[in-house]
PDB file with SEQRES, HELIX, SHEET and CRYST1 records, atoms N, CA, C and O in Angstrom:
SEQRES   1 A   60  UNK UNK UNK UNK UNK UNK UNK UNK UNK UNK UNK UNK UNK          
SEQRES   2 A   60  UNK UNK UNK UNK UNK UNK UNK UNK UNK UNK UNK UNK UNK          
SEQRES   3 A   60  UNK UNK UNK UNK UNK UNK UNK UNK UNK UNK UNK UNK UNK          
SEQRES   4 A   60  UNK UNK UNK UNK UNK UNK UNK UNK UNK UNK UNK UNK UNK          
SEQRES   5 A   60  UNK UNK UNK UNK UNK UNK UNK UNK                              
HELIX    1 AA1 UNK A    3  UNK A    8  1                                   6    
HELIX    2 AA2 UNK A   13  UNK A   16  1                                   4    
SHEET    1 AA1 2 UNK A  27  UNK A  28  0                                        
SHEET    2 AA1 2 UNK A  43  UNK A  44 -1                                        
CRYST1    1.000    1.000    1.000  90.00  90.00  90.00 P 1           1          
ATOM      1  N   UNK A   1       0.840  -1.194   0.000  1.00  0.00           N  
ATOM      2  CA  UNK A   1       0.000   0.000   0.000  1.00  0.00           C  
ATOM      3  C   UNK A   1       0.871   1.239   0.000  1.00  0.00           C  
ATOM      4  O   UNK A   1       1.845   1.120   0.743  1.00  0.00           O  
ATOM      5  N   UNK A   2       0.754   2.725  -0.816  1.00  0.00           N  
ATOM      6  CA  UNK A   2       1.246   4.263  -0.345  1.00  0.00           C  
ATOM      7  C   UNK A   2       1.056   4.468   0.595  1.00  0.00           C  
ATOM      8  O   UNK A   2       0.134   3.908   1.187  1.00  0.00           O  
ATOM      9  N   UNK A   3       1.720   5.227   1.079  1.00  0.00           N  
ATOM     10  CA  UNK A   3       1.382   5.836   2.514  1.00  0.00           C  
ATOM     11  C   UNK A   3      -0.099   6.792   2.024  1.00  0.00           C  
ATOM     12  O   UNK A   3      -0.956   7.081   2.859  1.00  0.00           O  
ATOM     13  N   UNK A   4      -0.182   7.105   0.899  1.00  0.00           N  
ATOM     14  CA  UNK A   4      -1.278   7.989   0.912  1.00  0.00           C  
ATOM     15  C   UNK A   4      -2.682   6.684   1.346  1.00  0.00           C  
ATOM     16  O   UNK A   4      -3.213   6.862   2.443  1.00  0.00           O  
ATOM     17  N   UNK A   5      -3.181   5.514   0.518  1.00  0.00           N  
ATOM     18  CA  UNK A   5      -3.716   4.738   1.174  1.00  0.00           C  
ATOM     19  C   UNK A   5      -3.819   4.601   2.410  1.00  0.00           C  
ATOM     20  O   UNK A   5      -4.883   4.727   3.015  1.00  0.00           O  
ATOM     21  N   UNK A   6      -2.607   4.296   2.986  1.00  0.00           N  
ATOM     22  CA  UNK A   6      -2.431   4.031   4.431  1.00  0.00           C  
ATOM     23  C   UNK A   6      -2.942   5.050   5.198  1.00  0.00           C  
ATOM     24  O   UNK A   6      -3.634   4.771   6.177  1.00  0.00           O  
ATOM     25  N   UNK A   7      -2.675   6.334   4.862  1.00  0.00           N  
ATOM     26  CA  UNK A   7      -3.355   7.125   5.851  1.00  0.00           C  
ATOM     27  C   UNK A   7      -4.929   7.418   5.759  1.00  0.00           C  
ATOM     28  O   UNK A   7      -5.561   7.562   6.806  1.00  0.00           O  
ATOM     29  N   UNK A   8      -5.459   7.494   4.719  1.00  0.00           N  
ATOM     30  CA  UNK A   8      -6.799   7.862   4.133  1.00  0.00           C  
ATOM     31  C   UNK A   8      -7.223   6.686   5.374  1.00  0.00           C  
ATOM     32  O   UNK A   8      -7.950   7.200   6.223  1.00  0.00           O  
ATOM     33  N   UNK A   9      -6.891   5.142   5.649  1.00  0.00           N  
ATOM     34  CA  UNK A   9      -8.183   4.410   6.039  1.00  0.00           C  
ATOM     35  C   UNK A   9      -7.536   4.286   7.800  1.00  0.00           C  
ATOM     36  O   UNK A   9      -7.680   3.284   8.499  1.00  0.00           O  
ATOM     37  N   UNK A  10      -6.934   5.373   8.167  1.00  0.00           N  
ATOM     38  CA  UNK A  10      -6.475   5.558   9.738  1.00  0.00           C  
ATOM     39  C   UNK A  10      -7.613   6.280  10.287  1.00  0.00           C  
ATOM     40  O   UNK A  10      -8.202   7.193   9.708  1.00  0.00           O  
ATOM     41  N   UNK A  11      -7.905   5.784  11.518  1.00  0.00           N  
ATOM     42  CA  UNK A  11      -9.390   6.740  11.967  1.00  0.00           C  
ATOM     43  C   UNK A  11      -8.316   7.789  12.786  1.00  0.00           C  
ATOM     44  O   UNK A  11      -7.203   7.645  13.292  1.00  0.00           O  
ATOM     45  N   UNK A  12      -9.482   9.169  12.599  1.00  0.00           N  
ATOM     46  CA  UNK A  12      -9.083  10.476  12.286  1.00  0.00           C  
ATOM     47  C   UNK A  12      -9.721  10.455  14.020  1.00  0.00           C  
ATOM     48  O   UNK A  12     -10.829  10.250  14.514  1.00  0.00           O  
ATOM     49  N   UNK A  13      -9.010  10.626  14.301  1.00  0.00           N  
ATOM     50  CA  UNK A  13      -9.729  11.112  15.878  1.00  0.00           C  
ATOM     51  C   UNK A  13     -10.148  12.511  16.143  1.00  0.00           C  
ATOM     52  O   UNK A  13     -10.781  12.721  17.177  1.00  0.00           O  
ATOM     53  N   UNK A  14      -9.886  13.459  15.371  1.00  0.00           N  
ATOM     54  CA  UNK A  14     -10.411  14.565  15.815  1.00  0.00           C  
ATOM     55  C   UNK A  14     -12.174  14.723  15.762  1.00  0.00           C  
ATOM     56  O   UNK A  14     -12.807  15.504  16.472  1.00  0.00           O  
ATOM     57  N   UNK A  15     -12.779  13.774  14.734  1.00  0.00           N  
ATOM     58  CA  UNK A  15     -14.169  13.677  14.593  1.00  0.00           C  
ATOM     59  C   UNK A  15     -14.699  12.348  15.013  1.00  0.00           C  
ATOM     60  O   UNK A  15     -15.882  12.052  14.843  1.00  0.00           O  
ATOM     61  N   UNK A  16     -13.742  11.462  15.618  1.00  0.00           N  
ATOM     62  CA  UNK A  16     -14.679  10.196  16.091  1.00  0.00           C  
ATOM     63  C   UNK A  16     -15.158  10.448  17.557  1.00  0.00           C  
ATOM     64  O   UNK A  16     -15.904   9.633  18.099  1.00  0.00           O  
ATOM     65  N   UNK A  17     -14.695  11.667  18.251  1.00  0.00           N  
ATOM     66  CA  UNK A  17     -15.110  11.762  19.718  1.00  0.00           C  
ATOM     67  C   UNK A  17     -15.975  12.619  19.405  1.00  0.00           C  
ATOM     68  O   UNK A  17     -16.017  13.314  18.390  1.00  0.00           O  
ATOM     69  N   UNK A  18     -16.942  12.570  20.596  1.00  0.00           N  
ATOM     70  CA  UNK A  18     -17.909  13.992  20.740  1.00  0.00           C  
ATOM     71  C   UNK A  18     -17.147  14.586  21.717  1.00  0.00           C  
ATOM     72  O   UNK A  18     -16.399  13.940  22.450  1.00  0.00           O  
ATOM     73  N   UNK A  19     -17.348  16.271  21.796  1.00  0.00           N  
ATOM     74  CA  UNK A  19     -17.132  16.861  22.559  1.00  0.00           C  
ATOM     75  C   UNK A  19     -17.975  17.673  23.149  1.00  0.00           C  
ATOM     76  O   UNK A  19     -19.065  17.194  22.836  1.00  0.00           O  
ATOM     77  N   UNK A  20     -18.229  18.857  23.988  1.00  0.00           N  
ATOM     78  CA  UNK A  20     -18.717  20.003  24.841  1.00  0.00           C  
ATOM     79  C   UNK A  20     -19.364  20.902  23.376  1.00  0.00           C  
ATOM     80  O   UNK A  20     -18.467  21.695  23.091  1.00  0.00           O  
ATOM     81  N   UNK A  21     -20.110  21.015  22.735  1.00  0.00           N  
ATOM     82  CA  UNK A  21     -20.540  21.800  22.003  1.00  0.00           C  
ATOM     83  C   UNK A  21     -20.452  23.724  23.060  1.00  0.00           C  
ATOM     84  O   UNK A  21     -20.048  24.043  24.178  1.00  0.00           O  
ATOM     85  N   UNK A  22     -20.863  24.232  22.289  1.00  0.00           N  
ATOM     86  CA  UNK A  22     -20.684  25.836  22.891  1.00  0.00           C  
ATOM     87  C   UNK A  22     -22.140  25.899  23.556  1.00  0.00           C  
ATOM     88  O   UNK A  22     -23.098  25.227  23.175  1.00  0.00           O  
ATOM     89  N   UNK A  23     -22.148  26.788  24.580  1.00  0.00           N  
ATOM     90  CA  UNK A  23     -23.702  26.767  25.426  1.00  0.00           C  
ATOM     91  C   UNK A  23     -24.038  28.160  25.177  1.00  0.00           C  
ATOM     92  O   UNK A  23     -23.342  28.826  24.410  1.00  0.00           O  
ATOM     93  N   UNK A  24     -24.998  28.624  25.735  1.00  0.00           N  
ATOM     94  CA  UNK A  24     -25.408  29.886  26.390  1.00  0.00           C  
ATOM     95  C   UNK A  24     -24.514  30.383  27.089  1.00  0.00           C  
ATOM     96  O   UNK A  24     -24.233  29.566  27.966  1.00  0.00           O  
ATOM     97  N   UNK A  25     -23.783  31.479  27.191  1.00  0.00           N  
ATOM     98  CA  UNK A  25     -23.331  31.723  28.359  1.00  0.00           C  
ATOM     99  C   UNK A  25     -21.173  32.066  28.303  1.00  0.00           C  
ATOM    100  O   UNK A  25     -20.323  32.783  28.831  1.00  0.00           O  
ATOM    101  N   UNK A  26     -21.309  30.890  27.215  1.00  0.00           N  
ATOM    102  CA  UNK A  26     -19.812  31.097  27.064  1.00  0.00           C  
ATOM    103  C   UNK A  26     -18.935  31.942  26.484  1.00  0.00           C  
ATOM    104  O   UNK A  26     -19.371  32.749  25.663  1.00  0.00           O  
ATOM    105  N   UNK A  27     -17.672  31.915  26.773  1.00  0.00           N  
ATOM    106  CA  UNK A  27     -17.217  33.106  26.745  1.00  0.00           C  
ATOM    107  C   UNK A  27     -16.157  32.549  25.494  1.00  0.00           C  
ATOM    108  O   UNK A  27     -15.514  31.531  25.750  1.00  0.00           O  
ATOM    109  N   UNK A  28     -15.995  33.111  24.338  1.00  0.00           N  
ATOM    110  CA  UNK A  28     -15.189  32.996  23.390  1.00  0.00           C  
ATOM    111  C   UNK A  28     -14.190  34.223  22.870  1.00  0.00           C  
ATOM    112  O   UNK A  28     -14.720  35.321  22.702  1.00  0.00           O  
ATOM    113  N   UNK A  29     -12.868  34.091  22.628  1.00  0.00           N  
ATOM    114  CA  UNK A  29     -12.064  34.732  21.688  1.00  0.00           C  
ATOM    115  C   UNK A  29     -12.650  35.496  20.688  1.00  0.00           C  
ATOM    116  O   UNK A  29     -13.805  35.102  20.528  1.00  0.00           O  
ATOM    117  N   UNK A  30     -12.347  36.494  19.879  1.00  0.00           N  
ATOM    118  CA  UNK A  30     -12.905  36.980  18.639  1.00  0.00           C  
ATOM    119  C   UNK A  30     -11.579  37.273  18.198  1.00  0.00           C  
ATOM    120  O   UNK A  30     -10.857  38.065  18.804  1.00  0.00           O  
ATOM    121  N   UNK A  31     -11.260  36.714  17.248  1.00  0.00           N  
ATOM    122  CA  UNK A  31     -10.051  36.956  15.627  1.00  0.00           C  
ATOM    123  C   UNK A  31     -10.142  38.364  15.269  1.00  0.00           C  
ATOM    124  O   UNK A  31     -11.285  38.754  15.030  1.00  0.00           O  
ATOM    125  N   UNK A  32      -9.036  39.368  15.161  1.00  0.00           N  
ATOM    126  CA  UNK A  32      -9.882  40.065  14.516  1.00  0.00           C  
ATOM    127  C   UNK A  32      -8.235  40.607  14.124  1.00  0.00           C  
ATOM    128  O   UNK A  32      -7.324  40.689  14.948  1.00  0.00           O  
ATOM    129  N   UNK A  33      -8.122  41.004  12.386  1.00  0.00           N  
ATOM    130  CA  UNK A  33      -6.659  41.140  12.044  1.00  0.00           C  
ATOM    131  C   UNK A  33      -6.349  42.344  12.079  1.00  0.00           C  
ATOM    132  O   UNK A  33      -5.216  42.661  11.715  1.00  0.00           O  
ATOM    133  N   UNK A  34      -7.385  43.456  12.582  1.00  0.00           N  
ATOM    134  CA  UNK A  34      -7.234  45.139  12.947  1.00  0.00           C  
ATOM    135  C   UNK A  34      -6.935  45.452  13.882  1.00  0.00           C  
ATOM    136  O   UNK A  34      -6.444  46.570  14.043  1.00  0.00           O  
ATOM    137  N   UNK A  35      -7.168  44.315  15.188  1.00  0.00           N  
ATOM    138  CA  UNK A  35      -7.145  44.847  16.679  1.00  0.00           C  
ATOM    139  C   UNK A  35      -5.522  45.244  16.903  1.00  0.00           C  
ATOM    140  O   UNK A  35      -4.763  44.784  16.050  1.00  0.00           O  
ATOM    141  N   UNK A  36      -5.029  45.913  17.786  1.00  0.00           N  
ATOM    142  CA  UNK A  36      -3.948  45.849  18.064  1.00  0.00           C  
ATOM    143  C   UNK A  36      -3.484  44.529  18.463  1.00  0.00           C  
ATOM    144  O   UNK A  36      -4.248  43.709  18.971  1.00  0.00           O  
ATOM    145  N   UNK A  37      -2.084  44.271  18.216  1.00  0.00           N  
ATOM    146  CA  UNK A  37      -1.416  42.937  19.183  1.00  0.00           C  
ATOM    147  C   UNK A  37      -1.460  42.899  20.350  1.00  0.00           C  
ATOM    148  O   UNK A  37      -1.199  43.987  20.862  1.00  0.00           O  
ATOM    149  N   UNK A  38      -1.751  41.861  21.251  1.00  0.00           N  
ATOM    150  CA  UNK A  38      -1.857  41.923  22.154  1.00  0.00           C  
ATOM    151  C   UNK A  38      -3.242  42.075  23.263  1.00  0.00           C  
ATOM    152  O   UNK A  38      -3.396  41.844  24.462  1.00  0.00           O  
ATOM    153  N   UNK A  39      -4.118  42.584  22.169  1.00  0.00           N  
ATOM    154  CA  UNK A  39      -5.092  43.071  22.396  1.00  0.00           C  
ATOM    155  C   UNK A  39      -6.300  41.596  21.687  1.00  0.00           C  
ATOM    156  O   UNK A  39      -6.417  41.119  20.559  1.00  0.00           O  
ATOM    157  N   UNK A  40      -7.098  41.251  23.212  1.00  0.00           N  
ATOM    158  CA  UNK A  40      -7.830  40.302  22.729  1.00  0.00           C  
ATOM    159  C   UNK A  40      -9.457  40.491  23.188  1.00  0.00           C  
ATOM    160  O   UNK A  40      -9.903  40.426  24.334  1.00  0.00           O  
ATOM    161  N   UNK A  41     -10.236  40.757  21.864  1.00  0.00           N  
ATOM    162  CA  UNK A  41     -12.049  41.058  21.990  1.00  0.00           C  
ATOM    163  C   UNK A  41     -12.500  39.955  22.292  1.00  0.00           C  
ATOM    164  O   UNK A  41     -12.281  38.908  21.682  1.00  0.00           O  
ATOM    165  N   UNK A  42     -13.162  40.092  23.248  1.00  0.00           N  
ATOM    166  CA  UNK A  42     -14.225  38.997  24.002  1.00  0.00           C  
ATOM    167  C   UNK A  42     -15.342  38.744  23.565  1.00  0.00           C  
ATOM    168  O   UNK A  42     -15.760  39.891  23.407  1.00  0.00           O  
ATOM    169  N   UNK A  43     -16.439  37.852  23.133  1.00  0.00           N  
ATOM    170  CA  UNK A  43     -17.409  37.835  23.466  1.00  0.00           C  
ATOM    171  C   UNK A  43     -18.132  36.818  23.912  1.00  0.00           C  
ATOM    172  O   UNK A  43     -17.396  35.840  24.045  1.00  0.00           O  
ATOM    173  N   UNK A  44     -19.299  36.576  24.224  1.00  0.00           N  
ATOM    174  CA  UNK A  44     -20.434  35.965  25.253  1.00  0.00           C  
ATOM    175  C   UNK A  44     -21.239  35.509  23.887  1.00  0.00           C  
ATOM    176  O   UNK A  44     -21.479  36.238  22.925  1.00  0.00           O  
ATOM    177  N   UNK A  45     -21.687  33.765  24.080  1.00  0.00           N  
ATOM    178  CA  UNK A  45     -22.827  33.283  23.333  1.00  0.00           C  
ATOM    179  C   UNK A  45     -24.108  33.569  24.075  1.00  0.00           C  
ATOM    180  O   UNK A  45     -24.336  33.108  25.193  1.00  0.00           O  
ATOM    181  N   UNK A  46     -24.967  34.379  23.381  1.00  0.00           N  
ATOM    182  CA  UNK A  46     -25.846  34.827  23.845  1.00  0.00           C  
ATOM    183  C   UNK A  46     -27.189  33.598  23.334  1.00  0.00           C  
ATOM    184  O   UNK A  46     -28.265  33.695  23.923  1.00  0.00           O  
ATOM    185  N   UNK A  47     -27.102  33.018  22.757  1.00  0.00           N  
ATOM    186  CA  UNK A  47     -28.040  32.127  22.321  1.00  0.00           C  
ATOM    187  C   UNK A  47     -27.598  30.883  21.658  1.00  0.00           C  
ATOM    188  O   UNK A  47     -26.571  31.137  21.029  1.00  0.00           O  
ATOM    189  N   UNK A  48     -27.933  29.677  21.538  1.00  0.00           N  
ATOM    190  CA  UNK A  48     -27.441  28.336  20.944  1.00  0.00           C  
ATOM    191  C   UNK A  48     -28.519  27.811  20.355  1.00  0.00           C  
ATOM    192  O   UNK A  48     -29.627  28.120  20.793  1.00  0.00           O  
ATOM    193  N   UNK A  49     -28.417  27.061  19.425  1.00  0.00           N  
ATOM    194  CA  UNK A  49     -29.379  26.385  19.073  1.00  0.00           C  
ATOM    195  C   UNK A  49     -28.537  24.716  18.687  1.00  0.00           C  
ATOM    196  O   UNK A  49     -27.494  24.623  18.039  1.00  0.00           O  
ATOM    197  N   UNK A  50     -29.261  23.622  19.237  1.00  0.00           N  
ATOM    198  CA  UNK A  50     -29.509  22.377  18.969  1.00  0.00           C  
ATOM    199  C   UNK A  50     -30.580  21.899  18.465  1.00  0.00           C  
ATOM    200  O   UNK A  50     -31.559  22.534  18.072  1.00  0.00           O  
ATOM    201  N   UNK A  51     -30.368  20.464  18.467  1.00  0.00           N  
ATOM    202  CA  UNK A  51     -31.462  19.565  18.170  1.00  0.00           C  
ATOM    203  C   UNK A  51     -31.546  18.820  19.213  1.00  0.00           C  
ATOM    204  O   UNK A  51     -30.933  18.943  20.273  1.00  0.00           O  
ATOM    205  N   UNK A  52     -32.778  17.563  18.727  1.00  0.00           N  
ATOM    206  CA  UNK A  52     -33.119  16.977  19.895  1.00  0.00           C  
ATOM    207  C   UNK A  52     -32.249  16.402  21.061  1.00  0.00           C  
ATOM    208  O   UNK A  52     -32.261  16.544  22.283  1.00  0.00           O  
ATOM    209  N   UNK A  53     -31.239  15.458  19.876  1.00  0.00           N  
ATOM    210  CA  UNK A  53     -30.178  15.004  20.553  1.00  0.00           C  
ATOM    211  C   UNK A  53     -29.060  15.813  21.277  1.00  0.00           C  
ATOM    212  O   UNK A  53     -28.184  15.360  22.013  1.00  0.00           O  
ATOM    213  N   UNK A  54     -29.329  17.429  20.822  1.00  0.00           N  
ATOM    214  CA  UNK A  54     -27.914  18.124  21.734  1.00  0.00           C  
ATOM    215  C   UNK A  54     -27.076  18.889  20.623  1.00  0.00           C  
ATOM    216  O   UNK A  54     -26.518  19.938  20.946  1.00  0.00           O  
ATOM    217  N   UNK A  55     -26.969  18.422  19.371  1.00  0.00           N  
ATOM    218  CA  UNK A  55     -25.827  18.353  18.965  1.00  0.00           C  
ATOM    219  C   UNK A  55     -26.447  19.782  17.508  1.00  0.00           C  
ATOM    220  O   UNK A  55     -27.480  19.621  16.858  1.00  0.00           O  
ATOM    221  N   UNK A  56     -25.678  20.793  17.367  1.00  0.00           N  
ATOM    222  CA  UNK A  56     -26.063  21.758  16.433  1.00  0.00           C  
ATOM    223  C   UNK A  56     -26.680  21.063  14.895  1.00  0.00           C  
ATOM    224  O   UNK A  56     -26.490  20.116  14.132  1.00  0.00           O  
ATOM    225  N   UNK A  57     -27.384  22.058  15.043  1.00  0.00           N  
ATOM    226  CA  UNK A  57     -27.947  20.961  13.520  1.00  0.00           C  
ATOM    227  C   UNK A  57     -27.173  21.577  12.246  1.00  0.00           C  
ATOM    228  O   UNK A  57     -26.544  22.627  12.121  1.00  0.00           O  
ATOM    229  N   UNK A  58     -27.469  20.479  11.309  1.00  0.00           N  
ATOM    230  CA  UNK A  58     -26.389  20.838  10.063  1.00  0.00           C  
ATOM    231  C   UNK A  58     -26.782  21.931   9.416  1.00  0.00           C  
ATOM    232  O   UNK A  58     -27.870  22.506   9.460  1.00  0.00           O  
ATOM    233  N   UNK A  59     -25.508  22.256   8.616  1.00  0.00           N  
ATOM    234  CA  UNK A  59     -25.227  23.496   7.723  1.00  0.00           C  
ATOM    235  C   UNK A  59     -26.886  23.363   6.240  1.00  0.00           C  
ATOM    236  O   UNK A  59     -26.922  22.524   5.340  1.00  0.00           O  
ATOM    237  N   UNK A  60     -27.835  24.323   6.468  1.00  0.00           N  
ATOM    238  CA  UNK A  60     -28.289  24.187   5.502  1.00  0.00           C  
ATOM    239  C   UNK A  60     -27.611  24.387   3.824  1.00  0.00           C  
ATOM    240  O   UNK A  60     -28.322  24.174   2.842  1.00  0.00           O  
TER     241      UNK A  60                                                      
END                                                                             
């Protein structure tokens, strides 16, 4: 087998776990390539939306 084979059928762990989805309430980073350095904008999820099971529903 290539290593390209070989890797394609390695399970990818970054998507076989679930994790903590984002809630109400949390507090996130904002990117922003104008701010000064050093300088980091905050903000608060003010609202979430799931589905039944919990988990954000897909990208229409």
């Amino acid at each position: 087998m290539s290593g390209d084979v070989a890797d394609s059928k390695m399970e990818r762990s970054k998507w076989s776990r679930c994790k903590r989805n984002f809630c109400t309430g949390d507090l996130v980073l904002i990117v922003d390539d104008k701010a000064p350095r050093n300088s980091w904008l905050v903000g608060r999820f003010m609202k979430t939306i799931s589905d039944a099971q919990g988990m954000p529903p897909p990208d229409s």
